[in-house]
N, C-alpha and C positions, 0 to 999 in steps of 0.2 A: 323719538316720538313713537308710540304706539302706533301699529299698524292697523292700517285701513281697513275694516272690516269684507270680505268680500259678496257681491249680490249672490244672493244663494237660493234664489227661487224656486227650485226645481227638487232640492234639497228640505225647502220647508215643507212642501207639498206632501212630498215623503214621509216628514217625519208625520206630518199633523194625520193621515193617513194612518199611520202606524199605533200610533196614540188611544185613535178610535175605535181600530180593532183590539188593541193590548182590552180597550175596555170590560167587551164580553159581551153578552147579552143583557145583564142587569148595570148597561153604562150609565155611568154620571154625564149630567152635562160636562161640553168642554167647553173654555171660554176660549176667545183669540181678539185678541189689541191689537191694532194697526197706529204706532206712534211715528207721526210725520215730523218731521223737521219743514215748516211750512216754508223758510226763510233762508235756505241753504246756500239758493244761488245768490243771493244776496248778501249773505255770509263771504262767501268766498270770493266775491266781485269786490266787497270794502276793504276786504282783509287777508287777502290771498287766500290758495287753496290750502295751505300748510293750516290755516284756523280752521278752516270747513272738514277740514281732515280730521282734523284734532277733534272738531266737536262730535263726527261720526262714530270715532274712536270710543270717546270718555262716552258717549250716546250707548255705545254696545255693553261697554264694560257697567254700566248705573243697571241697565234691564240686567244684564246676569246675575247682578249682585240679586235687584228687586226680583226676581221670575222665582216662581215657586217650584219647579224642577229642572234640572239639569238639560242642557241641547233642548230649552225651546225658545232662543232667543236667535234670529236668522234677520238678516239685513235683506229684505225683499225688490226695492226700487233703490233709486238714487238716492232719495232722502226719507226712506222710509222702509221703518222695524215691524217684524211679526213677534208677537208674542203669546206663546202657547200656555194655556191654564188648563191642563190636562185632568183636574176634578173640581168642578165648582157647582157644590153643595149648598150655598145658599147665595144665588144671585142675585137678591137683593141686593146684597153687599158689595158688588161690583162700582158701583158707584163709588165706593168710598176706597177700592182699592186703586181707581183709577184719580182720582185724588190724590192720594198719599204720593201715586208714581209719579203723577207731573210734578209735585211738591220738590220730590228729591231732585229730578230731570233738571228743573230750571234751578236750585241752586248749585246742580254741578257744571251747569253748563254758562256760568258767568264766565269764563275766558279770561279769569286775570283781569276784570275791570274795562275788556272790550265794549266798544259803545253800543255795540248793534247783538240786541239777546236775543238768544233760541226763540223763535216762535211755533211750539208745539203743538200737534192736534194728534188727539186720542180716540179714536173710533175703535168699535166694538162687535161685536158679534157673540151668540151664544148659540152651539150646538144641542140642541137638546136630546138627551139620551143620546150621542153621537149619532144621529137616523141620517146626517146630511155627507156627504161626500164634500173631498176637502175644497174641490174646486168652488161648491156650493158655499160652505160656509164661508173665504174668502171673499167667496163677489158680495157675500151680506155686509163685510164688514169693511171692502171697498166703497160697496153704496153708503155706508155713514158717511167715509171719508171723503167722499163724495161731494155731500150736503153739507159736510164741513168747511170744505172750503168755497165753498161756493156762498156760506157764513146763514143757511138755512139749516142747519142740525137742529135735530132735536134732541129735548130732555136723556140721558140715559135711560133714565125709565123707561119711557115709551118707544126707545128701541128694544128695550129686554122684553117687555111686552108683545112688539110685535114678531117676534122669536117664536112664540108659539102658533102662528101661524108657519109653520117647516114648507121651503120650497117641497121637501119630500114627499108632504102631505096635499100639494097641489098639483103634481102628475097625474090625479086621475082629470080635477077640474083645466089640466092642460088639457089632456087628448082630449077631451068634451069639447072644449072651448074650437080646437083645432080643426076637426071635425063637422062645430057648429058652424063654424064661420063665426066665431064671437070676438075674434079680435078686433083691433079697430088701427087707423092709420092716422097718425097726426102730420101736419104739413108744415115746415119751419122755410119762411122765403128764403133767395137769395139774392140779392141787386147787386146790378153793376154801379163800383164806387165811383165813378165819373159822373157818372148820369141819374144814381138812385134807380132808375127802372126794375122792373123785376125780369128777372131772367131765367127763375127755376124756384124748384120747391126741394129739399129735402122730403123725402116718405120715412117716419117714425112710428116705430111698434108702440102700440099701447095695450093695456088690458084689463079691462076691470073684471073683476070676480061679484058675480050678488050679494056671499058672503065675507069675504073679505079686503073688498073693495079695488082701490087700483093697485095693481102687483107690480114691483118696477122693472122693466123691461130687459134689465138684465137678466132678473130672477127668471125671467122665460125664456130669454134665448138661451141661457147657463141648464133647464131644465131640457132644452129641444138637443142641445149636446150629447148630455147625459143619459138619455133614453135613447137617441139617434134617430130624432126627426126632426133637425133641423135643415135637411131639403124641402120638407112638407113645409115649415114655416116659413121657408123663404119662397116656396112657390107661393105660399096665401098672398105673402106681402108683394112679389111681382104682380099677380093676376090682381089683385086689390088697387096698387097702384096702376096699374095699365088702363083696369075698367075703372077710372077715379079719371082720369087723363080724356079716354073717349069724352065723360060727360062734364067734363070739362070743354073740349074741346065743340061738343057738339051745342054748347051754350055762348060760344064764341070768345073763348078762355081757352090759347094755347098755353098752358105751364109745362115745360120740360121739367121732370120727373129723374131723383135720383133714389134708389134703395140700397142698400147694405149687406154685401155679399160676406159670411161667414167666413175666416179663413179655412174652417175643415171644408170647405165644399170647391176650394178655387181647383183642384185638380180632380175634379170629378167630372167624368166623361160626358156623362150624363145632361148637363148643367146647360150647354146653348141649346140644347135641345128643347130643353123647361121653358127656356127664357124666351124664345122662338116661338113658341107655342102659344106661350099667355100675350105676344104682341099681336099674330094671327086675330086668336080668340075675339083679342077688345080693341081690332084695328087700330093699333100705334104706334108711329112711325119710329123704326129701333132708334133714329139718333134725335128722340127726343127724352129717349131712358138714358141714365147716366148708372155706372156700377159702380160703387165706391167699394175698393179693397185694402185693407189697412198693407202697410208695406211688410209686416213681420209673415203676412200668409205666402211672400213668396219665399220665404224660409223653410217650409216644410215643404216643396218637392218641385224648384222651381222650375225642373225642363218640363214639368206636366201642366205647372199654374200658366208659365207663360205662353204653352202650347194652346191652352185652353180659354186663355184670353186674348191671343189672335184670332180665334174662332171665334168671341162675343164681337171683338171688333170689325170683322168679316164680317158678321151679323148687320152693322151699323150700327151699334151699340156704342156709347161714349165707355171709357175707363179712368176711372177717377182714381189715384192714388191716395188712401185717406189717411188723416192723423202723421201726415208726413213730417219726418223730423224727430217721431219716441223710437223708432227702433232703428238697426244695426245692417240694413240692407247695405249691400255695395254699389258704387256706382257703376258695375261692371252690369249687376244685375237693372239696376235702376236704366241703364242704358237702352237695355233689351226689351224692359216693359212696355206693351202699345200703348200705353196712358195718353190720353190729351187733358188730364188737368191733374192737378195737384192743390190736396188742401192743407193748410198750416194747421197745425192744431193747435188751442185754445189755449194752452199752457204757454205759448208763446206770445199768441197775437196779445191773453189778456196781463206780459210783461214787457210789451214793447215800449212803454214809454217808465218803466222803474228800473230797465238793465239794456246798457248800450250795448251788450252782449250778443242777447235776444234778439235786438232790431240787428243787431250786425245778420243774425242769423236769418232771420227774417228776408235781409235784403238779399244774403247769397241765395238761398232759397228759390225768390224769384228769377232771380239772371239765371239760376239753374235753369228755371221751368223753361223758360225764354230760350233758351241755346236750343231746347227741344223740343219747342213750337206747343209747348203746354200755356195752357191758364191757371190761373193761380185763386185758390177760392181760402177766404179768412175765415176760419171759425173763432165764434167767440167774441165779435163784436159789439161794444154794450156804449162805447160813448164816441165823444168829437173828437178829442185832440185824437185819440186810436185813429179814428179814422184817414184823418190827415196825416198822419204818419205809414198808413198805409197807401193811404195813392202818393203818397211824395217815395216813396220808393217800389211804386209799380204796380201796384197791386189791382185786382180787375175786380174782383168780387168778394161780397164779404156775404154771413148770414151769423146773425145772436141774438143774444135777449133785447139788444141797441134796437134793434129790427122790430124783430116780432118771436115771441116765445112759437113754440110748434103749436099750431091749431087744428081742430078740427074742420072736416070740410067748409060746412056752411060760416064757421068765423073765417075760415082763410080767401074765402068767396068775399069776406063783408068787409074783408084787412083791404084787401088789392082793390076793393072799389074805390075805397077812401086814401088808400095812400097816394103820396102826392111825390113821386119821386124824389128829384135833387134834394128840393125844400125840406120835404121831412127830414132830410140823413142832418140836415146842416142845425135843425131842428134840436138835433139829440146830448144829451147834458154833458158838459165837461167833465172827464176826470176826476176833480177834485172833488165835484159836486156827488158824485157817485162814491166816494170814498167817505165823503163828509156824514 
């Protein structure tokens, strides 16, 4: 059997990097494909890992054949391929290149007559004149993949179109914006699954531009990276939520409040200090802010992140562990982390009831949280039977589109007047119906 392809992330980066500059000054666009294998685990749960191997395999081998120059085809995630188009001269034509690839893909990936077929998605990005850094142009063509599966993509077209608006070309309209105070904050609930009650809000970036309308929230915190203000953006978004919280609070609306700690900032000295400051500022109370830190940031420089998030928790701060379950942490460090909650991320909760795998995962998960006096919060809840699969194995909290999409203030004011606890979650439509 052909060998396993190895994830080589850090290695694509490089080259697509390298690519950009090879270009010159008078660069062509570059293109980059992001080809998912939507159905992997799937794949490998009916039919062992030796087929999901296999299809990863003959997956790598069909892009080298198809890729238009040598070392740009790199296995990026678990079940998903980058692929570098290092001169594309008339992107129009992308659409029909990305055609012909699926065409090939899915007849090489029949399996000998297996019953369960590749299910591929093709997202896209186009560098224009190479102006964007590599990091940029992957979050563009993660955001298709994104909307892809989430089964909201759009036409090719109107992604190639909206290419020519360049994050690169929005750095000035960032600092303005940063500056103005122009961003804005959306509020996504969270209920406790026993009771439906609300129990907190997530706080979400949002950002419209006059001219080019709403910019997606990656494309800004990927831009506050790359220029190096993303402390300034995450002070907007503390001090936004905190003085969002006072008036809430002083209209007789407690919502405990969670925002999104970047992993470049989790060892920055600096950091309780900001956070300190903005609860001072708009009186309130540290342990009604929750921090959510994906678990991969304590990868980059854990005796400083964990030194530095004993100080938030000192503070009275909550610490929420986010997205737990995508990356590679130990439990040695996991051990060490102050966290009192832990969120499942949405790639799992929305496979709980198609891979007993999953919920296996799910359930360890929680006895984990449990052993270390954490709660456990579900992202990703959209129907009923989820849901009862979630409290029949412990679960305390959930927050999705089931719920409520993230709102703004005055909708998320007019959500929680009208919502009606229990009732509404038991309310929310079946699985199949949701699939149908």
């Amino acid at each position: 059997m052909p060998a396993v392809p190895a994830i080589a992330r850090d290695a694509f980066l490089e080259r697509l990097d390298q690519l950009a500059a090879l270009a010159g000054s008078e660069a062509p666009d570059l293109g980059l494909l992001l080809v998912d294998i939507a159905n992997l685990r799937e794949i490998n749960h009916r039919h062992a890992f030796d087929i999901g191997d296999a299809v990863l395999a003959e997956t790598e081998r069909q892009l080298a054949e198809l890729a238009p120059a040598e070392d740009t085809v790199f296995r990026i995630a678990s079940h998903t391929f980058a692929v570098i188009l290092p001169t594309v001269t008339q992107p129009e034509l992308l659409p029909v290149v990305v055609g012909r690839m699926r065409t090939a893909l899915e007849e090489a990936l029949e399996l000998d007559g297996y019953l369960t077929a590749a299910e591929l998605l093709i997202a896209i990005a186009l560098n224009r004149a190479c102006r964007l850094s590599p990091l940029l142009t992957l979050a563009r063509a993660e955001e298709h993949l994104a909307a892809l599966r989430r089964g909201d993509g759009r036409e090719l077209s109107d992604v190639l179109a909206d290419s020519e608006a360049r994050p690169d070309d929005l750095i000035r309209p960032f600092t303005e914006a940063l500056h103005d105070n122009d961003f804005l904050l959306y509020y996504q609930p969270k209920v406790a699954i026993d009771s439906g009650g609300l129990v907190g809000a997530e706080a979400l970036l949002r950002w419209h531009n006059a001219e080019r309308g709403w910019i997606p929230p990656e494309v800004a915190v990927q831009i506050a990276e790359d220029i190096q203000r993303s402390f300034e953006l995450t002070k907007w978004v503390v001090h936004a939520a905190a003085r969002q919280h006072r008036e809430w609070s002083r209209a007789g609306r407690d919502v405990p409040l969670s925002v999104n700690l970047p992993a470049s900032l989790i060892d920055r000295a600096d950091l309780p200090g900001m956070i300190n400051g903005a609860l001072k500022i708009w009186d309130m109370p540290p342990a009604r802010l929750t921090l959510e830190i994906t678990e991969q940031a304590f990868m980059r420089d854990a005796e400083a992140g964990l030194r530095i998030m004993a100080q938030l928790r000192d503070l009275g701060c909550r610490i929420s562990i986010d997205d737990f379950g995508t990356g590679y942490s130990s439990l040695a460090y996991f051990r060490d982390i102050p966290a009192a909650e832990l969120k499942v991320d949405r790639s799992f909760v929305t496979r709980l009831l198609l891979s007993p795998q999953d919920a296996g995962l799910v359930r360890t998960i929680v006895e984990l949280a449990q052993i270390f006096g954490m709660r456990v919060v579900a992202e990703g809840l959209e129907d009923a039977d989820t849901l009862a699969c979630l409290r029949s194995i412990g679960c305390e909290i959930a927050q999705g589109f089931g719920i409520a999409r993230p709102l703004p203030p005055a909708e998320f004011t007019a959500w929680a007047d009208c919502w009606e606890g229990s009732a509404a979650l038991e309310r929310l439509p079946g699985a199949e119906a949701l699939r149908g």
